[in-house]
LOPA-574301 format. One line per field, with one value per residue (C-alpha): x negated, y, z negated. Coordinates in steps of 0.02 Angstrom, whole numbers, always signed. Example, Ala and Ser with C-alpha at 12.3 -4.5 7.8 and 13.67 -1.06 7.14 Angstrom:
<sites>
x: [-615,-684]
y: [-225,-53]
z: [-390,-357]
</sites>
This chain:
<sites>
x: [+7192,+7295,+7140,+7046,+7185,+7173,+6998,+7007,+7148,+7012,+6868,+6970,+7029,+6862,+6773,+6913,+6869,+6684,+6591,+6528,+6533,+6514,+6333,+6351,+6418,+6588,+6565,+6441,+6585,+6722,+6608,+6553,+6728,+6782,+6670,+6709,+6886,+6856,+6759,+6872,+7010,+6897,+6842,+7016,+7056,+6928,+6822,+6646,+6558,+6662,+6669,+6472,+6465,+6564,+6474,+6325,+6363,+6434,+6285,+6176,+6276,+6287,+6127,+6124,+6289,+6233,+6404,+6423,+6260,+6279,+6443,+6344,+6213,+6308,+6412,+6283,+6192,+6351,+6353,+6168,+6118,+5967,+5837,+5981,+6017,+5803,+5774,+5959,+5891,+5738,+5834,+5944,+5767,+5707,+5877,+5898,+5760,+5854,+5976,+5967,+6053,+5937,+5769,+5825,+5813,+5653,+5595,+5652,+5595,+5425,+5407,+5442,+5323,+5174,+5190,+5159,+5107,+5217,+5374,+5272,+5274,+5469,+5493,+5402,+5560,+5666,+5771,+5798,+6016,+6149,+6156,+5965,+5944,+5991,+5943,+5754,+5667,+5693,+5646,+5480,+5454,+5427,+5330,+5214,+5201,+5163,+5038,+4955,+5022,+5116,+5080,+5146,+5290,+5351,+5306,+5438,+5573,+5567,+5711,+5811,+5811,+5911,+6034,+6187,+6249,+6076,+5997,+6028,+5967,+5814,+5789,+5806,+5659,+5554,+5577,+5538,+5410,+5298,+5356,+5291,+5115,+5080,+5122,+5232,+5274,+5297,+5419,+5502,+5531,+5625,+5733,+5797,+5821,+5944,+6003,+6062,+6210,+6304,+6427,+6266,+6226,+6294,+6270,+6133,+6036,+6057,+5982,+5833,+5811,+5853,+5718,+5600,+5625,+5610,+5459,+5404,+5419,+5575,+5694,+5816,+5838,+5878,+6011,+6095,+6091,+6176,+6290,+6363,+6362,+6455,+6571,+6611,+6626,+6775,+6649,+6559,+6487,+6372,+6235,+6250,+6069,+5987,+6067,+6009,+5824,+5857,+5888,+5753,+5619,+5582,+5508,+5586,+5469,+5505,+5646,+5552,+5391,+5340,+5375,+5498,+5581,+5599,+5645,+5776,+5857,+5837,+5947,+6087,+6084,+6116,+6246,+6363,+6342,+6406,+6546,+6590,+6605,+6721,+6575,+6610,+6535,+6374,+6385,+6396,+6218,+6133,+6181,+6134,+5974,+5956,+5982,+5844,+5735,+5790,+5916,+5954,+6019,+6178,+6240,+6214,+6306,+6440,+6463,+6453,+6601,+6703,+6686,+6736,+6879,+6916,+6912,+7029,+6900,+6926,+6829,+6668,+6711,+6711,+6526,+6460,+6526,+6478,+6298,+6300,+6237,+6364,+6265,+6205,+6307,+6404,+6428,+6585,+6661,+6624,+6713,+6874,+6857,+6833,+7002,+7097,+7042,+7080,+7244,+7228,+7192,+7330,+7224,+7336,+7287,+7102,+7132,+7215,+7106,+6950,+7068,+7094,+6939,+6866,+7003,+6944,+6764,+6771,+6899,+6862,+6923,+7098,+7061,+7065,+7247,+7288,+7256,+7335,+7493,+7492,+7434,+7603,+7705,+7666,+7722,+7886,+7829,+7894,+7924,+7731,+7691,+7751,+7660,+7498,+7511,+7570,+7405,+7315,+7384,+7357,+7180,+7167,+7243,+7281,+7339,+7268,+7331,+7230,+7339,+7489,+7506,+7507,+7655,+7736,+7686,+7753,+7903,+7939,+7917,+8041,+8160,+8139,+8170,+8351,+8262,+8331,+8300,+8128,+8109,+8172,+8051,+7890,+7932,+7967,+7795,+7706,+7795,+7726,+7553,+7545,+7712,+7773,+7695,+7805,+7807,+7852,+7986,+8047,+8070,+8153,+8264,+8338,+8356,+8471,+8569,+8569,+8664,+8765,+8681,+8600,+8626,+8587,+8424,+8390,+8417,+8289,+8165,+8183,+8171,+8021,+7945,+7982,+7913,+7745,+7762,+7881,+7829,+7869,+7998,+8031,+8059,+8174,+8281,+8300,+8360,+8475,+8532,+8594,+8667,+8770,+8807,+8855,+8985,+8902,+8881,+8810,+8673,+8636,+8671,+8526,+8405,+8418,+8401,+8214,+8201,+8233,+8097,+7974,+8000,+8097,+8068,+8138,+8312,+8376,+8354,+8430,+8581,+8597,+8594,+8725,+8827,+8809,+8860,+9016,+9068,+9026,+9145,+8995,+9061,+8994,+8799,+8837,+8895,+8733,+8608,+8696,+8665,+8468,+8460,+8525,+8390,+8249,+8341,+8250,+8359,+8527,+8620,+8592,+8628,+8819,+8859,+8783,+8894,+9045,+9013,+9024,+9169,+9266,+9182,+9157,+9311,+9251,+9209,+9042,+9062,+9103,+8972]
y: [-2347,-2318,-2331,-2211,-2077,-2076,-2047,-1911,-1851,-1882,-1787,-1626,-1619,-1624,-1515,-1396,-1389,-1387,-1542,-1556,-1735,-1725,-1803,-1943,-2116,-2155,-2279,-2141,-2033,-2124,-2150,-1970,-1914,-2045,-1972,-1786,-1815,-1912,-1746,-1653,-1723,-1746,-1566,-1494,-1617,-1524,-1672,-1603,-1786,-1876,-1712,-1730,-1900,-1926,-1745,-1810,-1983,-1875,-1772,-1895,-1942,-1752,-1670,-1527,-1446,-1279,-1263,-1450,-1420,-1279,-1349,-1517,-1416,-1317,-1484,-1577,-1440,-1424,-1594,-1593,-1678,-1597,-1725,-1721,-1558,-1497,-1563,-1497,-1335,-1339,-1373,-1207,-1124,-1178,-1104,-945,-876,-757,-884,-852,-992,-1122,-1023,-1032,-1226,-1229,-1119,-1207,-1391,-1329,-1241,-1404,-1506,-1367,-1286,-1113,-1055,-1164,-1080,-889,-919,-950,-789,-689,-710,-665,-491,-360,-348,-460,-583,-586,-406,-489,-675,-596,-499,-637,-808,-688,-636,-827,-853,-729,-781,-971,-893,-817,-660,-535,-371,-454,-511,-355,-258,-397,-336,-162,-159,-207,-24,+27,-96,-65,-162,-271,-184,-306,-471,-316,-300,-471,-537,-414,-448,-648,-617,-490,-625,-787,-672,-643,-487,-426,-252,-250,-379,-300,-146,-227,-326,-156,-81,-220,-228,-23,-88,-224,-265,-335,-452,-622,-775,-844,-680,-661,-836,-790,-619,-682,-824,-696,-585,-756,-773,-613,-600,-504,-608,-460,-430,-587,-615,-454,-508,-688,-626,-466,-609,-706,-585,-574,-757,-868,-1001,-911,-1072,-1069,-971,-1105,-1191,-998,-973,-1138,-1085,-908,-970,-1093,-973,-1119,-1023,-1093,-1137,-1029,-1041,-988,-1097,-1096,-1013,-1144,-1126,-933,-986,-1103,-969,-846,-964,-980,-794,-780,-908,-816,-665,-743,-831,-649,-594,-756,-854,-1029,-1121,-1012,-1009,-1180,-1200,-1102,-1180,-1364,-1286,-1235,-1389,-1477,-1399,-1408,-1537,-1518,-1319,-1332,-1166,-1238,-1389,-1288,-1153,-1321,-1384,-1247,-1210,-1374,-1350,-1156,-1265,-1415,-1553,-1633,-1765,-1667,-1563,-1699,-1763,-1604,-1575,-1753,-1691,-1595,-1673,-1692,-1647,-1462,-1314,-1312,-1501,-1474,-1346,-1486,-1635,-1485,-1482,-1642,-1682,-1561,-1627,-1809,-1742,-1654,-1812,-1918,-2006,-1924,-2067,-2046,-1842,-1870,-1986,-1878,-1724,-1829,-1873,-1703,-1636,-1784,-1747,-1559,-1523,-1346,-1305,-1272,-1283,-1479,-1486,-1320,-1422,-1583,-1502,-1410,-1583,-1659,-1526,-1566,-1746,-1694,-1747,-1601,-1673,-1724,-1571,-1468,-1570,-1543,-1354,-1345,-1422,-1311,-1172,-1257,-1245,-1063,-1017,-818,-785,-637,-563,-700,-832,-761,-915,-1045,-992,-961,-1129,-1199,-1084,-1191,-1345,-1336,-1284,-1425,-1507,-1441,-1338,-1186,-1073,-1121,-1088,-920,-877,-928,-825,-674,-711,-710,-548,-488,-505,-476,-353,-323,-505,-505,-724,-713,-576,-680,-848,-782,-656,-789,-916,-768,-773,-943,-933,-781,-700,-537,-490,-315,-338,-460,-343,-219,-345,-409,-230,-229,-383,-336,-176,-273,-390,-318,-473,-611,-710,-772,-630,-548,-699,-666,-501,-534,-672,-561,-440,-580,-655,-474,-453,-338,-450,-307,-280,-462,-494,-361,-409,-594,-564,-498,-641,-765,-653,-683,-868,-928,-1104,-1118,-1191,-1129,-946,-980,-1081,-900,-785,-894,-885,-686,-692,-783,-662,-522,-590,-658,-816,-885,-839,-912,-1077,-1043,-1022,-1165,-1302,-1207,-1223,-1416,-1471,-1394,-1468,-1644,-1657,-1762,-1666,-1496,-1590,-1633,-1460,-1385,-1509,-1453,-1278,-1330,-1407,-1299,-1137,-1047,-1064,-1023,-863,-800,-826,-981,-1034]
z: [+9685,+9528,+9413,+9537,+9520,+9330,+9344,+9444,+9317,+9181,+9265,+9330,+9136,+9066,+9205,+9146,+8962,+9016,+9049,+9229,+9296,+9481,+9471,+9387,+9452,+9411,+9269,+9164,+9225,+9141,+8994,+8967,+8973,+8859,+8725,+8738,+8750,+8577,+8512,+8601,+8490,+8337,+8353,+8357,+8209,+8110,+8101,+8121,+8074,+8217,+8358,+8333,+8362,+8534,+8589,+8563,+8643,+8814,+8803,+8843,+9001,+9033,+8967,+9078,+9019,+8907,+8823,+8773,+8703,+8594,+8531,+8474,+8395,+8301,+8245,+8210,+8083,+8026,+7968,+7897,+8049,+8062,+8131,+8279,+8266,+8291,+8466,+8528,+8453,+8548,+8709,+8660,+8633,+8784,+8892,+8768,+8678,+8591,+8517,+8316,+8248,+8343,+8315,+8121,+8122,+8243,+8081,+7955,+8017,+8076,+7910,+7815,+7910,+7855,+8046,+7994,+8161,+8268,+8155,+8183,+8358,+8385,+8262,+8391,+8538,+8389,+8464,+8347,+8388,+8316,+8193,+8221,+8123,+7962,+7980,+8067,+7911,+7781,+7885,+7951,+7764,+7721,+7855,+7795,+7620,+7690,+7772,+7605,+7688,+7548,+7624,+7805,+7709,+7631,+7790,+7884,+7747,+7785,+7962,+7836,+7754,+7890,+7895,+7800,+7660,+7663,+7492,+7369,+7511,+7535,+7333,+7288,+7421,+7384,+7217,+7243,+7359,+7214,+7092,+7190,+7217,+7045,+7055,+6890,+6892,+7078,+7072,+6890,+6995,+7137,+7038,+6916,+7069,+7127,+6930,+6948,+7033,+6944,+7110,+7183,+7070,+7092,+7006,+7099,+7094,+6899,+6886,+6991,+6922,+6736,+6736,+6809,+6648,+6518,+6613,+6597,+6408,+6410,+6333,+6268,+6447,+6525,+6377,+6418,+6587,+6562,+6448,+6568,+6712,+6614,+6552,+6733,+6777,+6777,+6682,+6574,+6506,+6700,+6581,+6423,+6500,+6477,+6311,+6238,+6318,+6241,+6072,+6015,+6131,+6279,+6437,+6597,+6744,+6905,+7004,+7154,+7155,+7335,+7512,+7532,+7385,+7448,+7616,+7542,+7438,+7556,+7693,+7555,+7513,+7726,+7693,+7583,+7676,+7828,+7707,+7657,+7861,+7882,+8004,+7900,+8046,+8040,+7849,+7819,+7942,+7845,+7701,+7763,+7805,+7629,+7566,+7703,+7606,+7424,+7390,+7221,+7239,+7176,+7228,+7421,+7367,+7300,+7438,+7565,+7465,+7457,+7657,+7688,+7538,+7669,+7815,+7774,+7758,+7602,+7620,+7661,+7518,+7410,+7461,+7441,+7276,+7226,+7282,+7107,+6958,+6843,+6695,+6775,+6736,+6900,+6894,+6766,+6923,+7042,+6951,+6950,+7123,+7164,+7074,+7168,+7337,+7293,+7256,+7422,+7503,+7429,+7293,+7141,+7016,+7050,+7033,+6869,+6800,+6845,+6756,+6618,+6553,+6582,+6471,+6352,+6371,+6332,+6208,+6203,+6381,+6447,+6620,+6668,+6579,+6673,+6847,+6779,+6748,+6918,+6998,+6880,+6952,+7112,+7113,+7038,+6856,+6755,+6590,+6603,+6681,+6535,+6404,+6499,+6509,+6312,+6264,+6374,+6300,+6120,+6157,+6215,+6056,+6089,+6255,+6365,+6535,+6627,+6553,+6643,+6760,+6642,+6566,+6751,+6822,+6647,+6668,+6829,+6765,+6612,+6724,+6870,+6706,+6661,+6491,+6539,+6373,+6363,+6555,+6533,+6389,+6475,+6624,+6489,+6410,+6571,+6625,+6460,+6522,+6685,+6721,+6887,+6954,+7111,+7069,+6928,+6952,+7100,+7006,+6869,+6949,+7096,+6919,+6867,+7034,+7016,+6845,+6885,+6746,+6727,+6893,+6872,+6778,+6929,+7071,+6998,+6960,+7136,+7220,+7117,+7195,+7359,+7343,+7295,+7438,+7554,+7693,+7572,+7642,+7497,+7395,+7517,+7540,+7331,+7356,+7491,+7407,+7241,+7368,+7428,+7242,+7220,+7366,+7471,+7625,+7731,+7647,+7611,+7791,+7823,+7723,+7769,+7941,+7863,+7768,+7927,+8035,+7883,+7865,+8025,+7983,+7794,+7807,+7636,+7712,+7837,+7763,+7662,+7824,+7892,+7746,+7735,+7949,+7871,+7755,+7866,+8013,+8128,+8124,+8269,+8224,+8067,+8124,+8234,+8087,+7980,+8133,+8137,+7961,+7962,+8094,+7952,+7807,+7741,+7575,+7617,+7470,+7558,+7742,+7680,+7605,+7785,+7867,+7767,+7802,+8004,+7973,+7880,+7881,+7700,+7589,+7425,+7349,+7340,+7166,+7168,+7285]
</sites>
């Protein structure tokens, strides 16, 4: 009787979150909501590999539940899945018609196989509302052109005219399409047209649109191109491949050799549209799909990576940046990454061994000792931490404005360190180049308080800071902190109550509003805030002067404090 009531516990709980199991017998019902209980759990863990697994395992004890099917779909293309993830689509297809995201992979897969009019036929339920008005004109576009079909292809780009913000995904096809056909000046047109606006050129597109023009015999023009793109980049070294071509006069072979090398650059331009509008889940689809049908496109690999780096899931970051051949230009941004999710993950020797002997490898960039020292930092290494950063900064030589951090983050770790003076001139230098940073104001300015120096200079610079980021806890605990150092209790009292609404769960802020309810006469709500500010505090040194303070109330100075 007891094991019967806990499965009728189990199936009211499941039928709740979705997953009918009247029908089936009680063992398949046990079973089945064994499984999505397990996704359940995975899926909420952010674990898109295991939530597909047990989802698919229910579904198969449960195949007629819609939303437990459209959940494992979209996990399982997700994932890459996509020999799973093709006849769940055509289930989707066969319930909703109109359902983009599966009609995409029916597309894609039938495509691949050489399906032409198979993929045609799905594109014809397409509707013309939703997502569908973006993802429609491209996928029929390829269609078209692997169907010999250029003047069907163009014609399937043209609803895109009156969709806003979809000129340069409009210019660029267009462009690809003309350039795939043979057909030069068409495709030369497109392509300037996209150029006449420099905030719609990304990095992909400049590849595409750059190897069109090596191509094309204008060399001149594809080396303006690489070199404004990389002007813009934070690796300019991405173009060094196209340089090297540039130099001794090799002509590249086309980027975009077939329809489904268009169709696979087309999905990944989708993706990062959809990355832009926040849809990681159908961004990250699109850009598995991609990478069905052309493995080796690093940019896919990359944007995979750094949705799974948005969404928490370092491990799937890591395989997807591992997908990236380390000798390609973005295979030296993958390694970087790849270090700072080991870190992430709690392999620090592996991060800083992977830092290491990039910063041994390339001796001409800053950026792996950058990371090491932030990676030092983090594990409380400071005296390391410092050395790292004052080799990176040996190697950039002159500093600009984007060096600013650096000399902040090494600012912080000489004084972790007790090096005071040479704290206090790094967070000078990176005021220098990059005034008003409401950080760097902050750090310096509470150091100040700290030291019961400069307190005037301090208050203004942390006014300044909160003015920048007036719903920084942080920050405002600073300034209410000074008011306090400075014996006006009222208004530290006030501004730490702001400080406590911004960041109730910090115990030193609240430790401080208590303290300013002490001086004020609220002795009660201090005593109040110190015992909330105890229960948050981990560091035993803090505990006993919190404990003190409940014992004996305040009995020093602020000053003195």
């Amino acid at each position: 009787m007891k094991d019967l009531k806990v499965f009728r516990r189990l199936a009211a709980g499941v039928f709740i979150l979705g997953l009918s199991l009247a029908p089936l017998p009680r063992s398949a019902m046990a079973q089945a909501a064994g499984d999505y209980l397990a996704g359940r759990h995975a899926d909420l863990q952010n674990d898109i590999v295991q939530a597909a697994h047990y989802y698919e395992r229910a579904l198969t004890r449960d195949p007629e539940n819609v939303e437990l099917l459209r959940r494992t779909f979209s996990l399982l293309a997700s994932a890459g899945q996509l020999v799973k993830a093709v006849p769940l689509a055509q289930q989707l297809y066969s319930q909703d018609p109109a359902n983009a995201t599966a009609l995409t992979v029916l597309v894609v897969d039938d495509l691949k196989r050489g399906k032409v009019s198979l993929a045609q036929s799905f594109l014809d339920s397409l509707p013309n509302s939703g997502v569908a008005q973006l993802v429609g004109p491209p996928l029929k576009a390829w269609v078209a052109m692997a169907a010999s079909n250029r003047e069907g292809a163009l014609l399937a780009l043209q609803p895109l005219d009156k969709l806003q913000g979809a000129s340069a995904l409009r210019d660029l096809h267009i462009g690809m399409i003309n350039d795939l056909a043979g057909e030069v000046v068409a495709a030369d047109t497109a392509y300037q047209a996209l150029l006449s606006d420099r905030e719609r050129i990304s990095y992909r597109s400049a590849l595409v649109i750059g190897n069109f023009f090596e191509r094309s015999g204008k060399a001149a023009q594809a080396r303006a191109l690489y070199q404004d793109q990389a002007s813009q980049q934070s690796d300019g070294n991405l173009f060094e491949p196209a340089f090297t071509r540039l130099d001794v006069g090799q002509v590249p072979k086309p980027l975009i050799a077939s329809p489904l090398d268009g169709l696979s650059e087309s999905l990944f331009h989708l993706a990062t549209i959809f990355r832009q509008q926040r849809a990681n889940d159908v961004a990250l689809i699109f850009t598995e799909l991609a990478l069905h049908l052309r493995s080796d496109l690093d940019v896919a690999n990359m944007l995979a990576g750094e949705i799974h780096q948005n969404e928490g899931r370092s491990q799937s970051a890591i395989n997807a940046f591992r997908r990236i051949d380390e000798k390609t230009p973005l295979g030296w941004t993958a390694l970087l990454q790849i270090a700072g999710e080991l870190a992430e993950v709690g392999k620090v020797d592996e991060a800083e061994w992977v830092l290491k002997t990039l910063a041994a490898d390339r001796k001409d960039r800053f950026e792996p000792l950058v990371r090491l020292g932030n990676l030092l930092r983090s594990e409380e290494r400071f005296t390391q931490a410092v050395d790292a950063y004052s080799k990176a900064l040996e190697r950039i030589g002159v500093s600009e404005r984007r060096h600013w951090s650096i000399y902040y983050f090494r600012g912080i770790a000489y004084e972790q360190s007790d090096q005071w003076s040479m704290a206090e001139a790094d967070f000078l230098k990176a005021l220098e180049l990059e005034p008003g940073q409401p950080n760097v104001l902050n750090y310096l300015a509470y150091s100040w308080v700290e030291l019961r120096i400069n307190l005037e200079r301090a208050e203004e610079m942390l006014k300044q800071a909160v003015a920048a980021r007036p719903s920084d806890g942080y920050i405002v605990d600073s300034l209410g902190w000074i008011y306090y150092r400075l014996g006006r209790f009222e208004e530290a009292a006030d501004r730490l109550e702001r400080a406590v609404e911004l960041r109730p769960q910090d115990p030193t802020i609240n430790d401080h509003l208590g303290d300013a309810y002490w001086q004020v006469g609220r002795k009660r709500e201090a005593r109040f805030q110190w015992i909330r500010a105890l229960g948050l505090q981990d560091d035993e040194e803090q505990r006993l002067l919190i404990e003190q303070k409940l014992e004996t109330g305040l009995t020093d100075s602020p000053k003195d404090i």
